[in-house]
PADREN-990905 format. One record per residue (C-alpha): residue number from 1; residue in three letters; chain; x, y negated, z. Coordinates in steps of 0.25 Angstrom, whole numbers. Each point is the difference from the previous one (the first is absolute). Layout:
// residues N
[NUM,"ALA","A",[X,Y,Z]]
...
// end
This chain:
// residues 62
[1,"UNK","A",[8,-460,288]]
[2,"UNK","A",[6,-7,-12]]
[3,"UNK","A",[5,8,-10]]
[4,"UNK","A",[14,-4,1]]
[5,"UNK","A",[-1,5,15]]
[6,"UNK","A",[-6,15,-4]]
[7,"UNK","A",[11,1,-12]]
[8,"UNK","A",[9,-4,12]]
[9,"UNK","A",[-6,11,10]]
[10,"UNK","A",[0,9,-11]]
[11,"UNK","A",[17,-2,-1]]
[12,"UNK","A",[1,2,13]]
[13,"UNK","A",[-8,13,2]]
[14,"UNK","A",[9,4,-13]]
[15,"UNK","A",[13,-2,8]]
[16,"UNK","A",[-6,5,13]]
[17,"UNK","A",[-3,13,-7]]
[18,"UNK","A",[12,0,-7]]
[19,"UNK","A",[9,0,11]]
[20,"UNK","A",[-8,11,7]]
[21,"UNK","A",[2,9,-12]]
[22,"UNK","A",[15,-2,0]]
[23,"UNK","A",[0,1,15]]
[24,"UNK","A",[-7,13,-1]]
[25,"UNK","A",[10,6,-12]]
[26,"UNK","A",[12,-3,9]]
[27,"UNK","A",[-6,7,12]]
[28,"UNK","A",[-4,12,-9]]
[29,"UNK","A",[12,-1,-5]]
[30,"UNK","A",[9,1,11]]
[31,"UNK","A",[-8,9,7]]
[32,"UNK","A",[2,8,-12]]
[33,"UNK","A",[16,0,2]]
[34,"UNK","A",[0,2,15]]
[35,"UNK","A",[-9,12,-4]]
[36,"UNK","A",[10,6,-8]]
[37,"UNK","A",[12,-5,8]]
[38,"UNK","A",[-6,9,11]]
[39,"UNK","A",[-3,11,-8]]
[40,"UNK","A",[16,1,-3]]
[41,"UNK","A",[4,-2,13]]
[42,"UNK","A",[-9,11,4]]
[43,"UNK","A",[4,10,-11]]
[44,"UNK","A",[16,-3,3]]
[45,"UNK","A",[-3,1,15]]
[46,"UNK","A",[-6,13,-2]]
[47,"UNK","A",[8,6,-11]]
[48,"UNK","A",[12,-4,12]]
[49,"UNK","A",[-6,9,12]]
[50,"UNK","A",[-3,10,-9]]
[51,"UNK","A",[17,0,-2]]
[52,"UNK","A",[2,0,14]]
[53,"UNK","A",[-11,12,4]]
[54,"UNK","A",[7,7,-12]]
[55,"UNK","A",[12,-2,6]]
[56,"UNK","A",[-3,2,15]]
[57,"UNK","A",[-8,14,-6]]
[58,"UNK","A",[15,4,-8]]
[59,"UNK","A",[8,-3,14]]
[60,"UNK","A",[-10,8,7]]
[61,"UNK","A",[2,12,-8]]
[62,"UNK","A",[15,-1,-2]]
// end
């Protein structure tokens, strides 16, 4: 191989790897975000049965 070829080779290993990297940030990223999405959507489920057993218990007793 030349040397112009291998400098060549070497860019495009450069970008190839490049764009990996940025393609694995934005996955880790987003998983990141669905993560915590999740978490809220759990908490606020949660913290809304807990309302209506609270209130179903209250009715119960009155």
């Amino acid at each position: 191989m030349k040397s112009h070829q291998i400098q060549d080779l070497i860019v495009r290993i450069s970008a190839a790897a490049g764009v990996a990297i940025a393609m694995l940030i934005t996955i880790n990223t987003l998983t990141t975000v669905s993560q915590q999405h999740i978490e809220r959507d759990l908490a606020s489920y949660a913290s809304h049965t807990q309302l209506q057993v609270a209130g179903s218990d209250a009715a119960k007793r009155a």
